[in-house]
C-alpha positions as CSV (number, residue, x, y, z in Angstrom):
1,X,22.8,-12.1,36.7
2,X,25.6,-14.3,38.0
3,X,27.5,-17.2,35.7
4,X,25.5,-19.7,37.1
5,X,21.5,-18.5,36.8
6,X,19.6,-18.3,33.3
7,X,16.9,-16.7,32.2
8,X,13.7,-17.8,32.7
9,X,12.2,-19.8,30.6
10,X,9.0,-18.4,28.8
11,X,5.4,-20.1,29.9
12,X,3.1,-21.2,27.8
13,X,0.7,-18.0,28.5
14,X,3.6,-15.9,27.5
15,X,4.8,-17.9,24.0
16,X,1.0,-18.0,23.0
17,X,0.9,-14.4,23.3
18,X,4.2,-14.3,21.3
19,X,2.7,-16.2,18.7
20,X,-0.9,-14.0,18.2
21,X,1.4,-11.7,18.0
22,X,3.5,-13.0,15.0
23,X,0.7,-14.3,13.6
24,X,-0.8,-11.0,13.3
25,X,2.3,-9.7,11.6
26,X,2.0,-12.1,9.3
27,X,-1.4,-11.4,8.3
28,X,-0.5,-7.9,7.6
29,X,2.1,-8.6,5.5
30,X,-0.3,-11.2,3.7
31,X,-2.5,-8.0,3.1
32,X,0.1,-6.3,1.1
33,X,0.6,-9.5,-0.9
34,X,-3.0,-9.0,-2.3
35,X,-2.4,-5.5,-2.8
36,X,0.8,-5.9,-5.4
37,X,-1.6,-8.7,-6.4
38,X,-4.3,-6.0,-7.5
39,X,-1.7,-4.0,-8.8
40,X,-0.4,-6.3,-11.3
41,X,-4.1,-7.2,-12.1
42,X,-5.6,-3.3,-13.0
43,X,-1.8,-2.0,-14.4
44,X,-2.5,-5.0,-16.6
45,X,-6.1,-4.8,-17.5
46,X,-5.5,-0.3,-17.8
47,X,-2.8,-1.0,-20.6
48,X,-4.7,-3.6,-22.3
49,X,-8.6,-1.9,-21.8
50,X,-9.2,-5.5,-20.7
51,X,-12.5,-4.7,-18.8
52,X,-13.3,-8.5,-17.8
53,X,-9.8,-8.2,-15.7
54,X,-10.8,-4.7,-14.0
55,X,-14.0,-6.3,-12.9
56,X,-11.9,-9.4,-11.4
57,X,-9.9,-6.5,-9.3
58,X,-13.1,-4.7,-8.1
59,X,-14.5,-8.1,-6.9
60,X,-11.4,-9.3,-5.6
61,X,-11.5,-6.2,-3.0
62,X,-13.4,-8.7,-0.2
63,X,-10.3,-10.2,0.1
64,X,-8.4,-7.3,1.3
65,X,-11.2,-5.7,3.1
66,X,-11.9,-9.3,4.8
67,X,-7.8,-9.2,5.7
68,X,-8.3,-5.6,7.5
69,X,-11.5,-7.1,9.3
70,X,-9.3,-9.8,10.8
71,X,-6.2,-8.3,11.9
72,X,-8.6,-5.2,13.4
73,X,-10.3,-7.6,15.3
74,X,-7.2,-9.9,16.4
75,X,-5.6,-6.4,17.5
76,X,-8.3,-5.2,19.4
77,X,-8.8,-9.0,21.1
78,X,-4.7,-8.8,21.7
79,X,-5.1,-5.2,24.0
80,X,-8.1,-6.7,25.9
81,X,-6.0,-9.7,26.6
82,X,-2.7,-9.0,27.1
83,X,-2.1,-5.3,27.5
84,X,1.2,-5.1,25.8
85,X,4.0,-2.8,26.8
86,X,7.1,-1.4,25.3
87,X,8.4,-2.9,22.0
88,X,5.4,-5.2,21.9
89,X,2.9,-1.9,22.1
90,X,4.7,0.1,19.3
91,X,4.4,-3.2,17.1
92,X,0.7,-3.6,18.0
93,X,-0.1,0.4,17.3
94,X,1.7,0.4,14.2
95,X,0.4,-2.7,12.6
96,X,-3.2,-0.9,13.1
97,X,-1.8,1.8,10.8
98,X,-0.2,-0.3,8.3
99,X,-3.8,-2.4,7.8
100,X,-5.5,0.9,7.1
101,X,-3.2,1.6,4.8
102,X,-3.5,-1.7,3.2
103,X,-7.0,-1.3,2.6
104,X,-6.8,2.2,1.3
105,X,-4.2,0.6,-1.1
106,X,-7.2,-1.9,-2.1
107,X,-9.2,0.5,-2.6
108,X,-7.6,2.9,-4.6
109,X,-6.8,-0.8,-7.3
110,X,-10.4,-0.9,-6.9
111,X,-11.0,3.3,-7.9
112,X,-8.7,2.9,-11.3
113,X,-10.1,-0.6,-12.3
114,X,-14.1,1.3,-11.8
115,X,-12.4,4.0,-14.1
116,X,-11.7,1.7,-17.1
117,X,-14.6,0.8,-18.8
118,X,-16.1,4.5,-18.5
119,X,-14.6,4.8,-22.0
120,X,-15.8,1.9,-23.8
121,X,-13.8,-1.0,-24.7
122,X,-12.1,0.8,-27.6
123,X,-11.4,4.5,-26.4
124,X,-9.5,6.8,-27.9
125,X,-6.5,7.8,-26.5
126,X,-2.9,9.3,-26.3
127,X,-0.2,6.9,-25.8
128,X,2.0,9.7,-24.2
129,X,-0.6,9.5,-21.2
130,X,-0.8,5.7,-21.0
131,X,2.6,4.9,-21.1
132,X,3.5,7.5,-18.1
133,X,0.2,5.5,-16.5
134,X,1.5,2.1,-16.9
135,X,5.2,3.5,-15.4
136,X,3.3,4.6,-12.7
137,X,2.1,1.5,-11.7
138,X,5.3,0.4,-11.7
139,X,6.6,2.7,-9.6
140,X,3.5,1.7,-7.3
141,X,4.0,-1.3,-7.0
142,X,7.8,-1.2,-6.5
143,X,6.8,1.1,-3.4
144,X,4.2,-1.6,-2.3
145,X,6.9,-4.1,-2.2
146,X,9.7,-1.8,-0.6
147,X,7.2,-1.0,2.4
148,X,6.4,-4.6,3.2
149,X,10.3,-6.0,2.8
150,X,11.3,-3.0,5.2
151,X,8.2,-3.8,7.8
152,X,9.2,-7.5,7.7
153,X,13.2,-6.4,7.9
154,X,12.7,-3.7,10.6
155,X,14.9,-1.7,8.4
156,X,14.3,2.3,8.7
157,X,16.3,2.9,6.3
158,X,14.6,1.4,3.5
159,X,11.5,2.7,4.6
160,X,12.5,6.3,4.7
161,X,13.9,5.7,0.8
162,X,10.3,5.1,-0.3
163,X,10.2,9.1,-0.2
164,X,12.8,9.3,-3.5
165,X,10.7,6.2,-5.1
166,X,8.0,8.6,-4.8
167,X,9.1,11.6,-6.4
168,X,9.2,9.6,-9.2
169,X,4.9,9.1,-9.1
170,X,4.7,12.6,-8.5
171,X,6.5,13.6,-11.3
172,X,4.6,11.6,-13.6
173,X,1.6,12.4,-12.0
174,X,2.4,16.3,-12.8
175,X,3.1,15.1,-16.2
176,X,-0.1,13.2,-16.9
177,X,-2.0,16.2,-15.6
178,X,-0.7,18.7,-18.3
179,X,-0.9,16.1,-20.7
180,X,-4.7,16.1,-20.1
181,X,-5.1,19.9,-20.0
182,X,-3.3,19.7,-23.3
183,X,-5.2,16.8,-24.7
184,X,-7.3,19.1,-27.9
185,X,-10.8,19.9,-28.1
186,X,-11.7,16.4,-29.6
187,X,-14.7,15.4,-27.0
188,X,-13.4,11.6,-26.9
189,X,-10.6,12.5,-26.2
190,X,-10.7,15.3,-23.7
191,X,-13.0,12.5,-21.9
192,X,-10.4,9.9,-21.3
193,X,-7.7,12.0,-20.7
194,X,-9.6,13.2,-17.6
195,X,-10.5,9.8,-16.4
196,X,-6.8,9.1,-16.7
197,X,-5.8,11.7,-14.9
198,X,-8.0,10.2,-11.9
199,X,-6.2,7.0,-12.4
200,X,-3.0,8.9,-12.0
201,X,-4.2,10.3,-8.9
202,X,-5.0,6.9,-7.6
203,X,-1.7,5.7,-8.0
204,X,-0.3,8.5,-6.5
205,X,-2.6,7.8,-3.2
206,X,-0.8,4.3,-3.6
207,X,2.8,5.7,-3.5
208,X,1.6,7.8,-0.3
209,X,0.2,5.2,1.6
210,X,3.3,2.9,1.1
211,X,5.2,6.2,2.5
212,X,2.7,5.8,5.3
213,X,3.6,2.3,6.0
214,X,7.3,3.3,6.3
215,X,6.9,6.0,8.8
216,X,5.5,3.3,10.6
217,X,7.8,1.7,10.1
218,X,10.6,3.7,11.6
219,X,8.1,4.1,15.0
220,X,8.5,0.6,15.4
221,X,12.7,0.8,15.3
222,X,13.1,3.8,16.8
223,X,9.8,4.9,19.0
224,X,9.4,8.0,17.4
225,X,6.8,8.9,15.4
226,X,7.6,11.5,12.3
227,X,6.7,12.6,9.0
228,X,9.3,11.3,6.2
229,X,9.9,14.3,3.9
230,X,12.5,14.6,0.6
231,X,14.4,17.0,3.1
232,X,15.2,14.1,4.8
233,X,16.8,12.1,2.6
């Protein structure tokens, strides 16, 4: 391009298409809002046995399964419109992913907040397994945040970290396990401690999914799809 020519301007059709896009984006990233908003709301309502809260998370789900309705729909409407190529395509593909993933996150909020009143409002139970519990969805929802800033950053780099954030859920995950195989022969409480370990294992489906989002992630900066692993860090 000589000194004297400039690009040409966008049309209408074009910026439209631009903005669907964006839009879509946005709506996404709106869906991992309400996740870290469901996170707060069961980490909240585990540590306190507050079963009125739990039910507010499992009713709240619509919401997030609503959000993955819409964006599925918008991205399938997109392709049959526009047929976008290069950059465009990889954002399209991998926003399809990262919506799946949001929902699964809903869903898991949903699995721990069901798990909560199985004991009755006053269960008994070890504080050495709750506390690692309420770390855990900490941890969780640090990793939901992390994904979204590095989706809405393009930054690879911060998504592939989400991989040391997780060892962390694992480790308490492992933790909360033995805890429960070593909980006594006390009925009650052999009873919770296995219902908590299923709440550990949905916050550990959390911390994988928000891995998931980052490999996504890092196909939409680089084009390559792969598997983050600790051997990568």
């Amino acid at each position: 391009m000589s000194g004297s020519e400039v690009p040409p301007i966008p049309g209408p059709h074009r910026i439209r298409y631009q903005q669907e896009l964006k839009d879509l984006e946005n709506s996404v990233l709106g869906g991992i809002d309400l996740v870290v908003e469901q996170l707060d709301r069961v980490t909240e309502a585990l540590e306190h046995q507050d079963v009125e809260l739990a039910g507010i998370v499992i009713a709240d789900d619509d919401r997030i399964d609503g959000r993955y309705l819409e964006v599925h729909q918008g991205i399938l409407s997109l392709l049959a419109r526009q047929s976008p190529v290069a950059e465009d395509l990889r954002l399209v593909a991998a926003l399809l992913h990262v919506i799946k993933h949001v929902e699964r996150m809903g869903d898991q909020c949903v699995n721990i907040a069901k798990l909560i009143p199985l004991s009755g409002h006053e269960p008994v139970r070890r504080d050495e397994i709750l506390e690692r519990l309420i770390q855990m969805g900490r941890f969780a929802r640090t990793e939901v945040v992390q994904c979204r800033r590095a989706l809405q950053e393009r930054d690879a780099e911060l998504a592939e970290s989400l991989v040391s954030q997780d060892r962390d859920i694992n480790r308490l995950n492992r933790e909360i396990f033995q805890l429960a195989v070593d909980a006594g022969d006390e009925y009650d409480v052999r009873e919770w401690s296995m219902h908590m370990t299923l709440v550990a294992r949905a916050y550990e489906r959390i911390g994988d999914n928000a891995v998931d989002v980052g490999e996504q992630v890092a196909f939409i900066v680089t084009g390559l799809f792969r598997e983050f692993s600790a051997n990568s860090m």
